[in-house]
N, C-alpha and C positions, 0 to 999 in steps of 0.2 A: 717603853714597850706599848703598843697597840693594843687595846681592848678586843676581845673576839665578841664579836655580836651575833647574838643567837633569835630567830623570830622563829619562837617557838611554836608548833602547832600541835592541840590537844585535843582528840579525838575520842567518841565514845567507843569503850572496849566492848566484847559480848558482853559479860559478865558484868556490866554497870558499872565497871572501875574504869579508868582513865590508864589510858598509854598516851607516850610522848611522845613526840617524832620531832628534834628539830630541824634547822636549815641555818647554817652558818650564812649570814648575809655580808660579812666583810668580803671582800675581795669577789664578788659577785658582780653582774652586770646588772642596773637597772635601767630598762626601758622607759622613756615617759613619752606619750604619748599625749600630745597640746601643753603648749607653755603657758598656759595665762599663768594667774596667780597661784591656784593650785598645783600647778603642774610645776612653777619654779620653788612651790616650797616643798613639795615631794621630793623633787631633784637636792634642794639643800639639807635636809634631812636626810635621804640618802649617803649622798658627800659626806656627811658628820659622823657617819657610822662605818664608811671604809666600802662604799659601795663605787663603782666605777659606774657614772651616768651617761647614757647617750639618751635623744630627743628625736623628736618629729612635728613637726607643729605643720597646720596646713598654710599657712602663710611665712613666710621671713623674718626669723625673731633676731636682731641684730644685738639684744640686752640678753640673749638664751643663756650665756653663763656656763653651758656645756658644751659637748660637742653636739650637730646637725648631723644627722645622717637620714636616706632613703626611709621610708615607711619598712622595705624588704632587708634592709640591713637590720635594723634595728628588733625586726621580730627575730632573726637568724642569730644574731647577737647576745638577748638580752634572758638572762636566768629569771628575772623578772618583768613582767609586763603589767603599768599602769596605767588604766586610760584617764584622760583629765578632759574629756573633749565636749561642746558643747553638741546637743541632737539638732540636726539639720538635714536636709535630705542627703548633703554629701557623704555627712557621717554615720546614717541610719546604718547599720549592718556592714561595719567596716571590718570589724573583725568577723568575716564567714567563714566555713572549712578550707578554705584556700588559701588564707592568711594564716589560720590555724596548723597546716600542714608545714606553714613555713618556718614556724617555731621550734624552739629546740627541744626534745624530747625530754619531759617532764615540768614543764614552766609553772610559773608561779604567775595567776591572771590576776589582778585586781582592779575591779572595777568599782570606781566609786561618783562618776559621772552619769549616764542617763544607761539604760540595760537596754535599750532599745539598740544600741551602739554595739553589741552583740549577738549574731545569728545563732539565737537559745538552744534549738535544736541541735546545729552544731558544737555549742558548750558542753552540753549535755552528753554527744557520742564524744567528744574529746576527752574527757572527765572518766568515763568509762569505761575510756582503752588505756588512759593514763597518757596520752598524749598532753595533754593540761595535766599538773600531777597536783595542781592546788588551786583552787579560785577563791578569792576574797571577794566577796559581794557585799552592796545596802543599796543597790538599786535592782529592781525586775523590771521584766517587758511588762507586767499586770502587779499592784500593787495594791493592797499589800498580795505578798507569794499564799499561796493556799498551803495550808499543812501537806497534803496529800501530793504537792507540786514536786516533780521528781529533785530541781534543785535541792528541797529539804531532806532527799533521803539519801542523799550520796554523803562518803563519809570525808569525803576529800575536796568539802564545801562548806567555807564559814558564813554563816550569813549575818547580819547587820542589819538595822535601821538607820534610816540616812538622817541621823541626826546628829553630826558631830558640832551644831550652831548651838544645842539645846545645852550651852551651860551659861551660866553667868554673864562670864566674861566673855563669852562669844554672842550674847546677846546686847549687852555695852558696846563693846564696839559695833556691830552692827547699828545700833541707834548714833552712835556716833556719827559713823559715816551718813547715815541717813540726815543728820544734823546737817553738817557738812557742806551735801549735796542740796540741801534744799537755800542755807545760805550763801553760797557760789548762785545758786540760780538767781535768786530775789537780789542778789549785788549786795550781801553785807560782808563782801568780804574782798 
């Protein structure tokens, strides 16, 4: 028998106690948005949990491992939406109220690549009407977010520090690779 996977979300009640609200992610669609390396372990972590993945990458991933589809199938499609995508002028405000429209009513946004890659305003009135019913964020357009920044007072908004490098072992391999790359360059290897 399949495990039911729950990505639980816990929000502050009035009264200073905690409600729970989850979200069955098994049999769910996830969106992933850019395949580099983050974007393919999103998707295989996904997979691992009973999520069905589709993709979008701005160029032709032949190693994608999932299915490809349109930029507009995939917002139309996907219970959840992850962006993975580098900031460039293409991607600056990819997701605005028009892409936002095109998503299924109450999606789950997680952005954990550049916030600029988000038209904030429009996150903001999306969030508000429940159009977006959840955003995961550790990146903003201005950094760090000001307390008083409306993101921080919506209750249907987790925020994060984009520091998922700041342990150990993601600091190890990081030097590794750094290793690595510098003896490929100089020919010891």
């Amino acid at each position: 028998m399949r495990a039911s996977w729950l990505a639980w979300i816990v929000t502050p009640a009035p009264a200073g106690g905690c409600r729970a609200r989850g979200t069955q992610l098994h049999g769910k669609t996830l969106g992933v948005i850019g395949l580099g390396g983050i974007g393919r372990g999103v998707a295989r972590i996904a997979r691992g949990i009973g999520m069905e993945v589709i993709a979008w990458n701005r160029t032709p991933r032949l190693d994608a491992g999932v299915p490809i589809v349109n930029l507009d199938t995939l917002l139309a499609r996907a219970d959840v939406v992850s962006l993975n995508l580098a900031l460039n002028d293409e991607t600056r405000g990819i997701i605005d109220a028009k892409r936002i429209a095109q998503m299924k009513p109450g999606v789950i946004l997680i952005n954990t690549a550049r916030g600029a890659l988000i038209d904030e305003a429009a996150l903001i009135a999306a969030l508000k009407s429940g159009q977006i019913g959840r955003a995961g964020l550790d990146v903003f357009h201005a950094e760090p977010l000001a307390k008083d920044h409306p993101l921080a007072r919506l209750d249907n908004v987790t925020l994060s520090s984009h520091a998922a490098f700041r342990t150990l072992e993601a600091s190890m391999t990081l030097m590794r690779r750094a290793i690595d790359i510098v003896r490929r360059v100089v020919g010891m290897r």
